[in-house]
NUKOL-853900 format. One record per residue (C-alpha): residue number from 1; y, z, x. Coordinates in Angstrom, 2 decimals. Example, Ala and Ser with C-alpha at 12.3 -4.5 7.8 and 13.67 -1.06 7.14 Angstrom:
+-----+---------+---------+---------+
| seq |      c2 |      c3 |      c1 |
+-----+---------+---------+---------+
|   1 |   -4.50 |    7.80 |   12.30 |
|   2 |   -1.06 |    7.14 |   13.67 |
+-----+---------+---------+---------+
END
This chain:
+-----+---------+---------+---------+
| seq |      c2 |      c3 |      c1 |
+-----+---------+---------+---------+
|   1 | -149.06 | -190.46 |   99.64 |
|   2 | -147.11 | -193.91 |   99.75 |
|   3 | -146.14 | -194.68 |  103.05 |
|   4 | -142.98 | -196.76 |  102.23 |
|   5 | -141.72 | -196.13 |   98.67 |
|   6 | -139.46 | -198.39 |   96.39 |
|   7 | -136.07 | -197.42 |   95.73 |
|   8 | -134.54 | -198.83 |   92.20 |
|   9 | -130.97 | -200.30 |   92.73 |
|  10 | -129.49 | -200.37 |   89.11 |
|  11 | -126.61 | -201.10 |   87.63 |
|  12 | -125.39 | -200.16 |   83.39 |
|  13 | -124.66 | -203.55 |   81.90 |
|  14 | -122.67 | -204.47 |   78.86 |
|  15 | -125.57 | -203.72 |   76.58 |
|  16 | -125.75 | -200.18 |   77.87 |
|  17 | -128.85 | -201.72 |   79.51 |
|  18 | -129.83 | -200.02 |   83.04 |
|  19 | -131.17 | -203.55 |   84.46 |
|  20 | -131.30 | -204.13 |   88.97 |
|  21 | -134.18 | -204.26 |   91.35 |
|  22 | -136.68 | -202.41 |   93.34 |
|  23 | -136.57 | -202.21 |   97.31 |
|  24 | -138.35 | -200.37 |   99.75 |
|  25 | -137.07 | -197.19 |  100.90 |
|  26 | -137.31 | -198.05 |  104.85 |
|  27 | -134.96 | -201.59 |  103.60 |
|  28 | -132.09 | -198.76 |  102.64 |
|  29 | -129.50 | -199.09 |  105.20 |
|  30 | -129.74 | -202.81 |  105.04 |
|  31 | -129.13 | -203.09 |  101.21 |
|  32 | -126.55 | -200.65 |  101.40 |
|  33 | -124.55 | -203.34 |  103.53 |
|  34 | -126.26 | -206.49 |  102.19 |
|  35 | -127.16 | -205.58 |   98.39 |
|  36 | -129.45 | -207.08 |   96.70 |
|  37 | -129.34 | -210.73 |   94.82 |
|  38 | -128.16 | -211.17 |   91.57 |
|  39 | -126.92 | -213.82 |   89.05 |
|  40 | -124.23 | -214.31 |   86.88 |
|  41 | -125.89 | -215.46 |   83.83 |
|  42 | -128.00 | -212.02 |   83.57 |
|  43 | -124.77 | -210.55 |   81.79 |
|  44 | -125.82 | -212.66 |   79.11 |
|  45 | -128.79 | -210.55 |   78.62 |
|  46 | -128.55 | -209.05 |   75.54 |
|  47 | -130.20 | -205.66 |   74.51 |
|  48 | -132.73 | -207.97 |   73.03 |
|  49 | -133.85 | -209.45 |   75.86 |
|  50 | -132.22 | -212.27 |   74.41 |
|  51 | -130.14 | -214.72 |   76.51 |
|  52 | -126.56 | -215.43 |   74.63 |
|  53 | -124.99 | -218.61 |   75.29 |
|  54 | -123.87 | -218.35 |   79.04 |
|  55 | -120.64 | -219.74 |   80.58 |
|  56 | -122.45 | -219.60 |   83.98 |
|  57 | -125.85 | -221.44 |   83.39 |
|  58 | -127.86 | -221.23 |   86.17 |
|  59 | -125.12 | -221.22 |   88.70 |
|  60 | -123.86 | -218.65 |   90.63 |
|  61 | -124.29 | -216.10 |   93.27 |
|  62 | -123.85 | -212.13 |   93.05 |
|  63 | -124.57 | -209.40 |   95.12 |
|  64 | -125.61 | -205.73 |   93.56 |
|  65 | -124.83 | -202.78 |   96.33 |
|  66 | -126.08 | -199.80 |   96.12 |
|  67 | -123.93 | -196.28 |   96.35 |
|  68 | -125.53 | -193.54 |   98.34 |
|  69 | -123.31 | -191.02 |   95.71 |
|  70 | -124.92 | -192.38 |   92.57 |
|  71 | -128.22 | -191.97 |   94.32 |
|  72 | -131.23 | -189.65 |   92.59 |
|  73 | -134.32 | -188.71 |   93.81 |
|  74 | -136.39 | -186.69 |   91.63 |
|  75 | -139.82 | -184.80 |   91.85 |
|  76 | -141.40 | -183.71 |   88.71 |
|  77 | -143.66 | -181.78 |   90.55 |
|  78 | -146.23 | -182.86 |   88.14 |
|  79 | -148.78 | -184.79 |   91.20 |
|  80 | -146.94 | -187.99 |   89.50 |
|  81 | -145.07 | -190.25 |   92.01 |
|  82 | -141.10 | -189.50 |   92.87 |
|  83 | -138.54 | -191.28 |   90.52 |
|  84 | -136.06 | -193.07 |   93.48 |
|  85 | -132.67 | -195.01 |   91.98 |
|  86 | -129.54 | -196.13 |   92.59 |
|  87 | -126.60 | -197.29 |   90.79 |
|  88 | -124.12 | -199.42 |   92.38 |
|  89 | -121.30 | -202.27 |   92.25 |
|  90 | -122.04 | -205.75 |   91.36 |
|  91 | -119.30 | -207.80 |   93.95 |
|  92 | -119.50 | -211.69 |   94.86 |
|  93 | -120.66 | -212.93 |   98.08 |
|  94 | -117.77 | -211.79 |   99.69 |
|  95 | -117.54 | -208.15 |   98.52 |
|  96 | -114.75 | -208.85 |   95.63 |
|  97 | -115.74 | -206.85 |   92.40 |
|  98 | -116.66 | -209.26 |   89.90 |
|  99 | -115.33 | -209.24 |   86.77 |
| 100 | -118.05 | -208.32 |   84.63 |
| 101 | -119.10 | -205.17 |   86.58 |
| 102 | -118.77 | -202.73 |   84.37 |
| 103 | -118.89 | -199.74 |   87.54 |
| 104 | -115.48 | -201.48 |   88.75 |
| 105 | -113.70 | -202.24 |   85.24 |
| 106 | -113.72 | -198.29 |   85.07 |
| 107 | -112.35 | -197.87 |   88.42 |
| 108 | -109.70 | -199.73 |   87.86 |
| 109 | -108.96 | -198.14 |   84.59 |
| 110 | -109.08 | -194.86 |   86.84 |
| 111 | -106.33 | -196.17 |   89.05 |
| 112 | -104.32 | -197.45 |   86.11 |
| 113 | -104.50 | -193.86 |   84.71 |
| 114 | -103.57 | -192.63 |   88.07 |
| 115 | -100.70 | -194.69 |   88.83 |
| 116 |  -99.23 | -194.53 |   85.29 |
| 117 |  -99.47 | -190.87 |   85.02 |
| 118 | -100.28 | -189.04 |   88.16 |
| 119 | -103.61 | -187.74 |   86.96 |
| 120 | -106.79 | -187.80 |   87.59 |
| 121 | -109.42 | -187.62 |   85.33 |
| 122 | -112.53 | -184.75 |   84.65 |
| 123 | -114.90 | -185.57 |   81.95 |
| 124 | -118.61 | -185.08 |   80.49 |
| 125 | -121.03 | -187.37 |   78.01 |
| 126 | -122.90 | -184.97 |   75.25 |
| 127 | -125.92 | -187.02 |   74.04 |
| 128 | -127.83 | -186.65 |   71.24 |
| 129 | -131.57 | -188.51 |   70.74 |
| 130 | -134.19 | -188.31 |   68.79 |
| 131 | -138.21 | -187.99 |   69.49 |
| 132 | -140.38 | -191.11 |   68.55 |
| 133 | -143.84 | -191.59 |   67.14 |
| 134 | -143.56 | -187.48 |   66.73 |
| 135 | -145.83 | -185.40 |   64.53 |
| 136 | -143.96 | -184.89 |   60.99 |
| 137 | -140.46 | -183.78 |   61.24 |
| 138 | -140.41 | -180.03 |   60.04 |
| 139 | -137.22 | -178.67 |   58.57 |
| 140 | -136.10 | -176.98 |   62.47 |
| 141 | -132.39 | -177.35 |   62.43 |
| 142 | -131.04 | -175.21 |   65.59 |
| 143 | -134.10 | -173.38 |   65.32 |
| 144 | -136.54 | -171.59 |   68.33 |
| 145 | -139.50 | -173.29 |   66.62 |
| 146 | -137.67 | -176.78 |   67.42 |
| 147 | -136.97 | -175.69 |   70.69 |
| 148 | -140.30 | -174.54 |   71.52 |
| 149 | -142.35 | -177.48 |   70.50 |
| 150 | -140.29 | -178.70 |   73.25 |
| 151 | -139.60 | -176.41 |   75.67 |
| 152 | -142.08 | -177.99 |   78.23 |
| 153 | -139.90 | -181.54 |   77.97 |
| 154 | -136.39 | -179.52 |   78.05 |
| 155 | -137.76 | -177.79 |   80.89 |
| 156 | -138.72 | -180.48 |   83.12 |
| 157 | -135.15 | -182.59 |   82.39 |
| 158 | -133.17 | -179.76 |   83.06 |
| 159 | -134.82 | -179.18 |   86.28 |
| 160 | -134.56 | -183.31 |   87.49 |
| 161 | -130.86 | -183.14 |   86.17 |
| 162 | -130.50 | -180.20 |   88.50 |
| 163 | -132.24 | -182.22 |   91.55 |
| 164 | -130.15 | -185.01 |   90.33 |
| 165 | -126.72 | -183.23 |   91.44 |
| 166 | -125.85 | -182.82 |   87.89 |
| 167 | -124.91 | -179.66 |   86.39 |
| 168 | -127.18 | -179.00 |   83.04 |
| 169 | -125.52 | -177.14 |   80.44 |
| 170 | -127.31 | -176.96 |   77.19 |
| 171 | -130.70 | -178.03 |   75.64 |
| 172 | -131.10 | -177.78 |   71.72 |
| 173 | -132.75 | -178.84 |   68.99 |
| 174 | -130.56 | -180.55 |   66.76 |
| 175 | -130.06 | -180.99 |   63.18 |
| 176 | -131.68 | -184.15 |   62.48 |
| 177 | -134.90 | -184.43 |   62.26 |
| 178 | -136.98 | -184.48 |   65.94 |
| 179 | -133.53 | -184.73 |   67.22 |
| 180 | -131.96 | -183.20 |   70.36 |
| 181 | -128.97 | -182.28 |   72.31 |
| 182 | -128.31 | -182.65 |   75.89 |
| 183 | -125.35 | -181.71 |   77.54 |
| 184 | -123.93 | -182.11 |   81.46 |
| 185 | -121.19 | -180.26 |   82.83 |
| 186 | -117.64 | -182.43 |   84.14 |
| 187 | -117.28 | -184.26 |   86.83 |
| 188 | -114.26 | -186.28 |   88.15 |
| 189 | -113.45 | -189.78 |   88.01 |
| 190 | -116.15 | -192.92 |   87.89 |
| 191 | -118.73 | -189.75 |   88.45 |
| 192 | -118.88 | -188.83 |   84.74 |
| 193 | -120.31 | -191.95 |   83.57 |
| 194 | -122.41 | -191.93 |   86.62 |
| 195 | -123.74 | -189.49 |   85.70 |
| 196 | -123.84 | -190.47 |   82.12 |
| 197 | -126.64 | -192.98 |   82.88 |
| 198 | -128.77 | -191.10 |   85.36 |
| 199 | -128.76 | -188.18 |   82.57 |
| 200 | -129.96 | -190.86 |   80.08 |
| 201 | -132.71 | -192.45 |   82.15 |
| 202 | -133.91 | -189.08 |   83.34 |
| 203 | -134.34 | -188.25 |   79.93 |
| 204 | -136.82 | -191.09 |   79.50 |
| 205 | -138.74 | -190.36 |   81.93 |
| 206 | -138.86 | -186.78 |   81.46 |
| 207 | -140.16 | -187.39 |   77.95 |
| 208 | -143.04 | -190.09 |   79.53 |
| 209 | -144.05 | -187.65 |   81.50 |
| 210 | -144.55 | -184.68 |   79.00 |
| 211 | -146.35 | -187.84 |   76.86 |
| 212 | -143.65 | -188.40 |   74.31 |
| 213 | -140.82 | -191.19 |   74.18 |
| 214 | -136.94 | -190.71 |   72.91 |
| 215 | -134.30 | -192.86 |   71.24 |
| 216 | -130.50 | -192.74 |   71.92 |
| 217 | -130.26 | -195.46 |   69.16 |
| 218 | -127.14 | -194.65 |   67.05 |
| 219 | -129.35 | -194.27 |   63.81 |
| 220 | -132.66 | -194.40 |   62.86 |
| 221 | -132.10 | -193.95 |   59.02 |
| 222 | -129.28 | -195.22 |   56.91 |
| 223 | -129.76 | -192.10 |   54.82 |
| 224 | -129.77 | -189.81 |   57.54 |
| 225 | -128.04 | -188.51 |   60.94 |
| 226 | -126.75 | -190.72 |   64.03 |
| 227 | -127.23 | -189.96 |   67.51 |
| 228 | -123.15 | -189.53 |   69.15 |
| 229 | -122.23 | -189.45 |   72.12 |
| 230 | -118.92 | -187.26 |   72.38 |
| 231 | -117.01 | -187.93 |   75.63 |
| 232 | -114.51 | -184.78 |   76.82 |
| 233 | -111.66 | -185.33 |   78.87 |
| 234 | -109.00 | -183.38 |   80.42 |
| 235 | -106.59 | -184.12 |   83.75 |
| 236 | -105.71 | -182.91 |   87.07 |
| 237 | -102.43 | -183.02 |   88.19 |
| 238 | -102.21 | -184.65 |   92.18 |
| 239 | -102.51 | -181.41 |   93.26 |
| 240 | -105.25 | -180.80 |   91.11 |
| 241 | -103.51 | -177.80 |   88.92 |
| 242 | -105.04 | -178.52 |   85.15 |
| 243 | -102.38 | -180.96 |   83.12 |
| 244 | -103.74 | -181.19 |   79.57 |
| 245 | -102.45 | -178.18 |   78.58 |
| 246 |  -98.84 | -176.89 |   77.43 |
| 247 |  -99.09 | -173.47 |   75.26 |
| 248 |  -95.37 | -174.76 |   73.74 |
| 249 |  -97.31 | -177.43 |   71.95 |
| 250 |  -98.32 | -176.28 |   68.26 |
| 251 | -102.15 | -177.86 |   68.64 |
| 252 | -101.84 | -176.85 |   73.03 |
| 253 | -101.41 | -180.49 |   74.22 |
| 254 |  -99.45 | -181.24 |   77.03 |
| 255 |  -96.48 | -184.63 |   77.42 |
| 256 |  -98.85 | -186.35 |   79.02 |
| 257 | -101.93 | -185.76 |   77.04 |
| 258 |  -99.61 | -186.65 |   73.62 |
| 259 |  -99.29 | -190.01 |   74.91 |
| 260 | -102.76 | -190.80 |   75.99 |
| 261 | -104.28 | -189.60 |   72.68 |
| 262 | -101.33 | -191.40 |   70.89 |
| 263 | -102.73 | -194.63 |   72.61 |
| 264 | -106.38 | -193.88 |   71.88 |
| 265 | -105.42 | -193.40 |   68.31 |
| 266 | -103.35 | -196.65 |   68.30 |
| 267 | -105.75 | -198.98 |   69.98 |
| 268 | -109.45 | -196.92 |   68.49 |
| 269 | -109.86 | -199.79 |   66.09 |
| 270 | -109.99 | -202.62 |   68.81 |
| 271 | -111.80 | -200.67 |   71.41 |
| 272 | -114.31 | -199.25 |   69.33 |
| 273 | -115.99 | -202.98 |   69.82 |
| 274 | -116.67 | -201.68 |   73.58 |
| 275 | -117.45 | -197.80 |   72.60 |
| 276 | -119.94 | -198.32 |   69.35 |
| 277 | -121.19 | -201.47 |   70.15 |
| 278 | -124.08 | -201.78 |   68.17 |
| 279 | -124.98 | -203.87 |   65.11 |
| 280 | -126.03 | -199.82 |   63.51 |
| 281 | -123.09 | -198.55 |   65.41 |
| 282 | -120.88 | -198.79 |   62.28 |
| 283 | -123.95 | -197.10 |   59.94 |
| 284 | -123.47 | -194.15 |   61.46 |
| 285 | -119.38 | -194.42 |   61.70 |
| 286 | -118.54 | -193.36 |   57.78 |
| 287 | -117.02 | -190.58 |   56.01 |
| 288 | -118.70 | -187.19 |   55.91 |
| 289 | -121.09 | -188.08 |   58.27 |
| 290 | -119.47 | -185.99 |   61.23 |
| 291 | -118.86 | -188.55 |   63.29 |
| 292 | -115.67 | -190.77 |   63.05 |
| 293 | -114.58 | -192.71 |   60.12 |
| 294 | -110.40 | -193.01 |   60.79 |
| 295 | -108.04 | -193.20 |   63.79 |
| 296 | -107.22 | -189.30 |   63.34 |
| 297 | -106.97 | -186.55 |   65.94 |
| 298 | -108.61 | -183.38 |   64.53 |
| 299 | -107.98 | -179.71 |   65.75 |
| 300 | -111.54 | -178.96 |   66.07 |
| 301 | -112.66 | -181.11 |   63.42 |
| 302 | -116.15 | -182.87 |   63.94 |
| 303 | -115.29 | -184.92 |   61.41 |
| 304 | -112.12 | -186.46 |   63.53 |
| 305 | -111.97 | -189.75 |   65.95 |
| 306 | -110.30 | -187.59 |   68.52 |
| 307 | -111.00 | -183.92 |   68.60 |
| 308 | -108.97 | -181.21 |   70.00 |
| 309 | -112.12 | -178.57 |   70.77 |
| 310 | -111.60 | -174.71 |   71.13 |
| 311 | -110.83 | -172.65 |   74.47 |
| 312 | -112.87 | -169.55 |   74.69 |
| 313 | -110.20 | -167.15 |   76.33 |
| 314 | -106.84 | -165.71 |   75.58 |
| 315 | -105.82 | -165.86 |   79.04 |
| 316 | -103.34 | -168.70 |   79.77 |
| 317 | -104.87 | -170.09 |   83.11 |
| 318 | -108.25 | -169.91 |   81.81 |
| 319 | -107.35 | -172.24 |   78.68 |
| 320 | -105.49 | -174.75 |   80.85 |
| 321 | -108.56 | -174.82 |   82.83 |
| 322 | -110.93 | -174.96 |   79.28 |
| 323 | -108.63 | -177.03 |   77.25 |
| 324 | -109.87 | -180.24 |   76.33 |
| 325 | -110.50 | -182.82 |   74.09 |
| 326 | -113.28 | -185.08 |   72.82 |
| 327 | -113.73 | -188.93 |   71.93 |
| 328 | -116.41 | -189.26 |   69.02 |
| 329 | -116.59 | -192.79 |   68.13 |
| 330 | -118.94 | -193.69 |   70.55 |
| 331 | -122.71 | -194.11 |   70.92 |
| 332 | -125.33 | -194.52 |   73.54 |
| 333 | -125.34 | -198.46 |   72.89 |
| 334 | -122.15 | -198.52 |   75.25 |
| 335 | -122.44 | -198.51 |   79.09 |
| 336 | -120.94 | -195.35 |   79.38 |
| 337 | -118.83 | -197.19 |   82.47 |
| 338 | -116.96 | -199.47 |   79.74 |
| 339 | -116.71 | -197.16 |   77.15 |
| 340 | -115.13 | -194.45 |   79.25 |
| 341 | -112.82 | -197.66 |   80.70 |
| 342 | -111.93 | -198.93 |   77.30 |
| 343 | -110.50 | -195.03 |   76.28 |
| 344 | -109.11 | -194.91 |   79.47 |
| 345 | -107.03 | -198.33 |   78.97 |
| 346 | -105.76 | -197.47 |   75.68 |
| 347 | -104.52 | -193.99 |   76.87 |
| 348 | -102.75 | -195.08 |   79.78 |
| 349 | -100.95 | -198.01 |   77.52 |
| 350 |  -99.69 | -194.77 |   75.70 |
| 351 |  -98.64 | -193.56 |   78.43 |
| 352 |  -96.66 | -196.16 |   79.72 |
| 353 |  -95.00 | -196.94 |   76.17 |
| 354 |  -94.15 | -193.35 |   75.46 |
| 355 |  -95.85 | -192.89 |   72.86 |
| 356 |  -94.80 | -189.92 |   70.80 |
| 357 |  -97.18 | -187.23 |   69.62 |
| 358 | -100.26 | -188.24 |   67.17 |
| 359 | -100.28 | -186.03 |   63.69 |
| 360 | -102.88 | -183.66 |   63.63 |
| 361 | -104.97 | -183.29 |   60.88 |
| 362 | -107.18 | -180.38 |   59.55 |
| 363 | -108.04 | -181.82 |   56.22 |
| 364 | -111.18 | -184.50 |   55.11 |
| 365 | -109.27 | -187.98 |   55.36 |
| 366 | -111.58 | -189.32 |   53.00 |
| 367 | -110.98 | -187.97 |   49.34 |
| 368 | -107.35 | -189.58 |   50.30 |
| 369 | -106.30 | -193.49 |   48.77 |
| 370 | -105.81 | -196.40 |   50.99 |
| 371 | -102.34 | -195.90 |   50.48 |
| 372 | -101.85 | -192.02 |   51.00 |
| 373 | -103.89 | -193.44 |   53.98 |
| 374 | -101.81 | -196.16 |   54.86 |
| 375 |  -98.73 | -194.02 |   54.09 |
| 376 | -100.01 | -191.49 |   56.94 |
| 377 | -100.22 | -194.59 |   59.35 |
| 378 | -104.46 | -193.99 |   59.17 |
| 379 | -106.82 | -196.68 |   59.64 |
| 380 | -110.23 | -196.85 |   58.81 |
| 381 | -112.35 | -197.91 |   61.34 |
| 382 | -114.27 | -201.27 |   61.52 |
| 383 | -117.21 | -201.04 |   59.43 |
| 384 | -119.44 | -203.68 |   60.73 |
| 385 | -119.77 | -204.76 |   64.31 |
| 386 | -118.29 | -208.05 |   63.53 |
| 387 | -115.27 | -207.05 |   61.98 |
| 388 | -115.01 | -204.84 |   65.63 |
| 389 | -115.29 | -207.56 |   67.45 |
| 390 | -112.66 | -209.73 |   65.73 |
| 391 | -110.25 | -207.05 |   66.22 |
| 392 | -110.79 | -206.66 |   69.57 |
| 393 | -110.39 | -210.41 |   70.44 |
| 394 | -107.34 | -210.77 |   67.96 |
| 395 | -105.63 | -207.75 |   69.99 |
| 396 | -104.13 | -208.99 |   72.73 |
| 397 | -103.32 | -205.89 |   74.51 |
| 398 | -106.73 | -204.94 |   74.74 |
| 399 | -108.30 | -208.08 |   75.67 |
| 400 | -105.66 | -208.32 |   78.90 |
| 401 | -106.21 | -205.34 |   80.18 |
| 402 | -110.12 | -206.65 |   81.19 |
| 403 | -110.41 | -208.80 |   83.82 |
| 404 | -110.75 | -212.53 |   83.98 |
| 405 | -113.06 | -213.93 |   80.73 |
| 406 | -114.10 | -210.76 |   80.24 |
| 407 | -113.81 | -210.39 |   76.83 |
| 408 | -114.58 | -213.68 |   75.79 |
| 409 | -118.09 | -213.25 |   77.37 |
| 410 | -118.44 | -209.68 |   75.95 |
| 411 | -118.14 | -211.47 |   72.44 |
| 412 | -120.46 | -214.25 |   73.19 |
| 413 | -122.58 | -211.36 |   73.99 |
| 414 | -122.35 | -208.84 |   71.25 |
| 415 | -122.70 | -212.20 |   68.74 |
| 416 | -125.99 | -213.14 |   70.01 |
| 417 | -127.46 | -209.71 |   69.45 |
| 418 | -125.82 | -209.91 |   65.83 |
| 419 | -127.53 | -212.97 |   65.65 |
| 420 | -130.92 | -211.79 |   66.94 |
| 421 | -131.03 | -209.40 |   63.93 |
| 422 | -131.18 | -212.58 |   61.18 |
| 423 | -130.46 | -211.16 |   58.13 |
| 424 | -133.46 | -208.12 |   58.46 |
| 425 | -132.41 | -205.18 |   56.04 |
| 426 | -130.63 | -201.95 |   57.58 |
| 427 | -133.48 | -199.86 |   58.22 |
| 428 | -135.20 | -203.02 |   60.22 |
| 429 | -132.60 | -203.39 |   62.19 |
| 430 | -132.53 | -199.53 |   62.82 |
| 431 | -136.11 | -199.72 |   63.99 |
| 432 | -135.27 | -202.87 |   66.45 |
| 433 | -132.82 | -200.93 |   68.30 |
| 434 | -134.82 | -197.64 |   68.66 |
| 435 | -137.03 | -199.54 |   70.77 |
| 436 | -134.30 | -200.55 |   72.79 |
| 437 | -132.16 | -197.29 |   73.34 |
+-----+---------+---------+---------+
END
């Protein structure tokens, strides 16, 4: 028995990292008030352990706090020792957020969302991963036999997702091969991505302790599936009465909800920098590949950017309650924080512009020309993580809605991981970031 345990304070960075510190448990009260040292240039860190080119050098001061609700404590129950973190709010000496935390660039995208459209947000992060250094992938798609040869791993994460506060929805085995589905029920506001990252790392160490080891990378093989993530959203009205819904609409969507996904749809091909951030990101973001290829909204089309998904009653308050819709061109490369920000920006732009309803399309975009395209006002996506980038720093709108240098440091960043990778060949660069994610 340890008399004084350590407590992990951790914060999601902008490589999707989970990086902080330990402290002992009996030292909680005090860091809760006094956080715990950090520096500026450690944002530089890229998913390589890498250092880009820092603006900061070795100068600076930062302070990383710990939140009491984004606390976990988890017992395995397996005579190993109890997994203690925290996340929390990276703020300068004097308490002020600083700009690069990515915890605060979603609250105030929350706020902005709030103030713009008198909502409040309720969302939930589906991941999919993949087993590594497995025994031979056998052809288990959906299957009880996949499941099984895992049941003792889905087991134990459910039940620390559960002691986590989260609510655990769904374990599967998915198509690809030694891959997996985990999904989390909603939660409101900043607690979504939260949770987002505690659901992630719990994963890891669910799998270390059944003696295995998983990937969220975003591929694995060019000639095979990606691991998504698919973020749902819907709103609450002030008074918290659901407000995504309108059975008027043709496709269900509300005034409100128009807008936003009008934004998302109008700004996907600059934020998708901050949502599939990855040098692989963009392997796995092609046609027929059920991810996301185009700026499109799909009624329940897996194959769409945006996704309308189905309602599972005919009763009108229970679908304004169910109805939602889904984000798919993300990836577990993004700090779930930033990427759920980024979405969050571009939808609340729509909102303030008045953007008028998206098309919605139940057809496969890609047997059409770049003109019939074009014509349709369709774009497809970035298809490297370069070409992202330079659309998100030649996009004004985007860029200024991130605080201070923001985005010029998030390039530096996401330039020195692009230039970590040399010119290794796809499936290289594939393996370098499964031992990463």
């Amino acid at each position: 028995m340890i008399s004084n345990p350590l407590v992990f304070a951790a914060m999601s960075d902008i490589a999707g990292r989970t990086r902080g510190k330990a402290f002992p448990l009996s030292e909680l009260d005090k860091r809760l008030k006094r956080g715990i040292g950090w520096t500026p240039t450690n944002v530089m860190i890229t998913c390589f352990d890498a250092i880009a080119p820092s603006p900061f050098g070795s100068l600076g001061d930062l302070l990383l706090i710990p939140d009491m609700e984004a606390r976990v404590e988890v017992d395995f129950a397996d005579g190993g020792l109890v997994e203690r973190f925290m996340l929390g709010n990276i703020t300068d000496l004097d308490g002020r957020p600083w700009d690069c935390c990515t915890r605060s660039i979603l609250k105030t995208a929350l706020e902005r969302l709030r103030s713009c459209g008198g909502i409040q947000l309720v969302s939930a992060f589906e991941h999919e991963f993949q087993m590594i250094e497995a025994d031979e992938a056998l052809p288990d798609a959906y299957s009880l036999r996949g499941f099984t040869q895992r049941r003792k791993f889905g087991e134990a994460l459910m039940s620390a997702l559960a002691q986590a506060g989260l609510t655990p929805d769904t374990f599967m085995k998915e198509f690809g091969p030694n891959q997996y589905e985990v999904t989390n029920g909603p939660a409101q506001g900043h607690r979504s991505a939260d949770q987002a990252v505690i659901l992630r790392e719990l994963t890891r160490i669910a799998a270390q302790r059944c003696g295995e080891q998983v990937t969220f990378a975003p591929i694995l093989d060019p000639a095979s599936v990606g691991n998504g993530v698919h973020i749902h959203m819907s709103f609450l009205g002030e008074d918290g009465s659901p407000a995504t819904y309108d059975e008027n609409d043709p496709f269900g969507m509300s005034k409100i909800t128009r807008s936003f996904i009008a934004g998302v749809l109008k700004y996907l091909d600059s934020i998708v920098a901050l949502t599939a951030p990855s040098d692989i990101s963009y392997l796995r973001l092609t046609p027929n590949r059920w991810s996301a290829a185009y700026n499109n909204l799909g009624f329940r089309d897996r194959e769409a950017s945006v996704r309308i998904c189905p309602t599972t009653s005919t009763d009108p308050e229970k679908i304004a309650r169910q109805y939602n819709f889904e984000y798919r061109a993300a990836d577990a490369a993004a700090s779930p924080h930033l990427a759920l920000a980024s979405i969050l920006h571009a939808g609340a732009q729509g909102i303030e512009d008045g953007l008028h309803s998206p098309q919605v399309t139940q057809e496969n975009l890609a047997v059409l020309s770049e003109a019939q395209l074009s014509d349709r006002g369709y774009k497809r996506l970035p298809q490297s993580l370069e070409e992202a980038l330079q659309r998100f720093e030649g996009n004004d709108v985007v860029t200024g809605w991130f605080p201070g240098d923001f985005a010029s440091i998030y390039t530096a960043h996401k330039r020195a991981e692009i230039a970590h990778l040399g010119d290794r060949a796809a499936k290289e660069r594939c393996s370098a970031y499964s031992k990463v994610y």
